[in-house]
N, C-alpha and C positions, 0 to 999 in steps of 0.2 A: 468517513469520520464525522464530518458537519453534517449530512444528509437528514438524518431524520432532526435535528435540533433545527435547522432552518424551515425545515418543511414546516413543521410548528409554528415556528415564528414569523412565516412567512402566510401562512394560515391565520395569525390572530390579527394581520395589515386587510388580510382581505374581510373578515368581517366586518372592519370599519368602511369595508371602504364596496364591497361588492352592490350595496341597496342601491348606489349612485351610478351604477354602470348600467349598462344595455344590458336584458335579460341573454340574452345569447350570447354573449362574452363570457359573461358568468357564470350561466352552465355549464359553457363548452371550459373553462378553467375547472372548476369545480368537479366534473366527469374526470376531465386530466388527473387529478390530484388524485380520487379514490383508486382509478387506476392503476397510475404509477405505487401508491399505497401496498395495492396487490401484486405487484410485481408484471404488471401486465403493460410493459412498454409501449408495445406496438399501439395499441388501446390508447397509449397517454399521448401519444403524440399525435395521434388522428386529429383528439379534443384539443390538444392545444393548437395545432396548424389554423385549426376550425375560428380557434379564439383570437387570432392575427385581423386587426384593422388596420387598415390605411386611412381611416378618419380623423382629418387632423386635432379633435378635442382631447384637449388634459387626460382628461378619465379614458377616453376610447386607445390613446397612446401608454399610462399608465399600465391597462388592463393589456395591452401589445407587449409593453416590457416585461410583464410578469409569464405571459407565458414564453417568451422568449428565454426568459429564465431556466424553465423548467425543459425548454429543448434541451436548453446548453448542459443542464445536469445529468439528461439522459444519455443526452450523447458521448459525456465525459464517464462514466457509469457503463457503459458499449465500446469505451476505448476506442472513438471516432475523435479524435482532439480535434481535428482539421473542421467539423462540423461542430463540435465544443465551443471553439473558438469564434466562430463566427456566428451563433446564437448568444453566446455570453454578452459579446461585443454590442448586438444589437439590443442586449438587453440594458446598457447602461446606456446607451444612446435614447430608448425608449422612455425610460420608467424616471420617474423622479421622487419613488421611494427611496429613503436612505438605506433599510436595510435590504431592499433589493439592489440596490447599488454595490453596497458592501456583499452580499451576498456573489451576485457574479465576477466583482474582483476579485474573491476568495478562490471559488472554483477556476477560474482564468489564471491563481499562482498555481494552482494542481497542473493543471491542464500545461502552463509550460515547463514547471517541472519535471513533468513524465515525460518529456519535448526535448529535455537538456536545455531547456532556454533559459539558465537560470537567474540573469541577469533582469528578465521582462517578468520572471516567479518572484522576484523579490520585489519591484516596483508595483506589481499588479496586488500584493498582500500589503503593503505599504499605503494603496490609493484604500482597500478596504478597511485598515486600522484605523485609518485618519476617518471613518464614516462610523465604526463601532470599534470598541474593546474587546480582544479577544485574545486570553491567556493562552490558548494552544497554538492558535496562528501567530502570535507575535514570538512562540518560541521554533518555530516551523522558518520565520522569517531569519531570526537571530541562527540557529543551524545552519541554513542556506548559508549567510553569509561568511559565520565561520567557516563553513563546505568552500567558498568560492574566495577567499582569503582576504576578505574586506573587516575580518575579526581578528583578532591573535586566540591563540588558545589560552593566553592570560584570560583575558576579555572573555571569551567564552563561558569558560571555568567560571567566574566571579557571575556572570548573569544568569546563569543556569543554575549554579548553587541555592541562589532566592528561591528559583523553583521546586527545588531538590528540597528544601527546609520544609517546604507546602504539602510534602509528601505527594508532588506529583509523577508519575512514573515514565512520561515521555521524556522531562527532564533528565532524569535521572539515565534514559536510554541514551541522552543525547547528549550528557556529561558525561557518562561512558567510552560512546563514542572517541570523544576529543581526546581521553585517554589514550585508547587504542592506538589509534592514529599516530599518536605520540608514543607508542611501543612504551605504554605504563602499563605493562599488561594486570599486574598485580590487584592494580586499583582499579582497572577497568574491570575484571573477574568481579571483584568486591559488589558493585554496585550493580552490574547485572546482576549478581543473586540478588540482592536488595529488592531489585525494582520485580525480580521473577517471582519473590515471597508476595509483594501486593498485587502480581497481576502475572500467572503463570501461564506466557503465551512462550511459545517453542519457539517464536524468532530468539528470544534471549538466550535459550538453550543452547543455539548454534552459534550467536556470538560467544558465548561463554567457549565454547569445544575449540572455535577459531581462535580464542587467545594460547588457549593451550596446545595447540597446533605449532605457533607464532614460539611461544616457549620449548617446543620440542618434547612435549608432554604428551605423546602419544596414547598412552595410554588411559590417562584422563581423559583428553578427547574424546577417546572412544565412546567412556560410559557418557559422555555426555550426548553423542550426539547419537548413539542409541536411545538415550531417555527423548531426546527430539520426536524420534521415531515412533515412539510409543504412541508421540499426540499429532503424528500427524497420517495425512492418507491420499491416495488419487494421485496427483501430478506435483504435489510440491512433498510427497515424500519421495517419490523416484527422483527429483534434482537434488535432496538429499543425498541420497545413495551412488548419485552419477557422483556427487562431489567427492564422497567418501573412497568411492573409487581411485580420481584421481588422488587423491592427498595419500594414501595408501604404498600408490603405487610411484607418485616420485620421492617414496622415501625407500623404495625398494620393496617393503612389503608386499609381497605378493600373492600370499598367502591371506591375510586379511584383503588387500584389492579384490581377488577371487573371488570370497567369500560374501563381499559386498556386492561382486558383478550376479552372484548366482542368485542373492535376495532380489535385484534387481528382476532377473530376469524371471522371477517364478511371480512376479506381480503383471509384468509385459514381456511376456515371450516373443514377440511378433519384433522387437527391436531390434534391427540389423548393427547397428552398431553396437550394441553394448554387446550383440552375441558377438562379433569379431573379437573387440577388447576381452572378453573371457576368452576367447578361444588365444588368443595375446597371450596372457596370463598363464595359460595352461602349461603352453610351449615354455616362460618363463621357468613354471616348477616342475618341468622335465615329462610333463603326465601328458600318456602317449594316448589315451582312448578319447576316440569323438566324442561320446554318447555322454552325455552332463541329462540329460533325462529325469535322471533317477534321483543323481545330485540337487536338482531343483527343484523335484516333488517334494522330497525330503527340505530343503531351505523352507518353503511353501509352507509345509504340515508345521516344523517349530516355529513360523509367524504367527501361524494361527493357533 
């Protein structure tokens, strides 16, 4: 979500400031960054290891903390936290840029976030707020804490609404949210469409099917979380589908369960369990023949 707006901004410290470094830090930063740009990790982190002094001057520590930096984002980015974490660490140890400072606090509440740490994700976005202003991370921070109940959903609501006014859409995902939680499902439906009309990504979609799930609106579900479907592909639509399975099937449906095991399986046939749970399913609606074959070329041809 920050990646490319820091990298920028992280980019216009170093032109102030690279003519006053050692040519070889600078390069070797400078190569990192086009790099990492390309999507060429391995590449960026060769140049930044390269850009590591142990010379104790300002600038040569400076120029230490900033590629430090850029480990700690790659490695957060690789879903290595444990190495995340201790390149971020050494980049606020290093650098006495402010917004490289704020920068690796940032990444370090990601980084224990995704950790369950969320106690040290709220402190670490906290040390960054107090260095820069930042309207998504302070509502990231304000979530968290209503998540970890150091908020009321009063409190919540009323600070999240300022944002919601601003026509911002994470807000409004995350005043949703509070809803939910609170089995206001009505109001919570409301404002995922809202925020799905200015920004129609399919996580909403599935929130919206889950409330009507939660209402015993089965059938609404459906079309919604078939419309999911539509935009999504690879690995985060079969968790879809695995879902739709289950929800299917502990309401008894087994028919639609089925019907969802067989989409499944005409995208990964190779899955041993979901072919068990079909084969579950089958025994459920009394259907005596192995061979689903045919059943799931056919599921296959109407995806496509």
């Amino acid at each position: 979500m920050y990646f490319k707006k820091w990298l920028l901004l992280l980019c216009l410290v170093f032109v102030l400031a690279l003519t006053a470094c050692s040519d070889k830090q600078s390069d070797a930063i400078e190569a990192g960054i086009t790099a990492m740009q390309d999507g060429k990790y391995e590449d960026a982190k060769v140049c930044f290891k390269a850009a590591l002094s142990s010379k104790g001057g300002q600038r040569y520590r400076r120029m230490t903390g900033a590629a430090y930096r850029y480990l700690g984002i790659i490695s957060y980015e690789e879903e290595d936290y444990e190495k995340a974490e201790e390149y971020l660490l050494k980049a606020v140890d290093y650098s006495d840029v402010k917004e490289v400072i704020a920068d690796a606090f940032a990444y370090l509440g990601e980084v224990y976030e995704r950790c369950g740490r969320e106690d040290e994700a709220i402190q670490a976005w906290s040390k960054s707020l107090d260095r820069r202003k930042d309207e998504i991370l302070s509502m990231k921070r304000m979530y968290l804490q209503w998540k970890t109940g150091k908020m009321s959903d009063q409190e919540a609501e009323g600070e999240l609404n300022k944002y919601v006014s601003k026509g911002n859409v994470l807000a409004s995902y995350y005043l949703a949210v509070v809803f939910e939680k609170g089995e206001n499902y009505a109001q919570a439906i409301k404002i995922y469409e809202e925020a799905y009309e200015k920004d129609p990504d399919a996580t909403l979609l599935l929130k919206i099917a889950e409330c009507y799930h939660q209402m015993g609106d089965l059938e609404t579900m459906m079309q919604y979380y078939e419309k999911a479907e539509g935009a999504l592909s690879g690995d985060e639509l079969l968790a879809v589908l695995w879902n739709e399975v289950a929800v299917f099937e502990s309401h008894l449906d087994y028919e639609n369960a089925r019907a969802k095991a067989l989409q499944y399986l005409s995208l990964a046939p190779e899955n041993e369990a979901m072919a068990k749970e079909e084969m579950f399913l089958r025994t459920r609606l009394g259907i005596v023949s192995e061979d689903t074959s045919e059943e799931i070329t056919t599921e296959s041809e109407t995806q496509g």
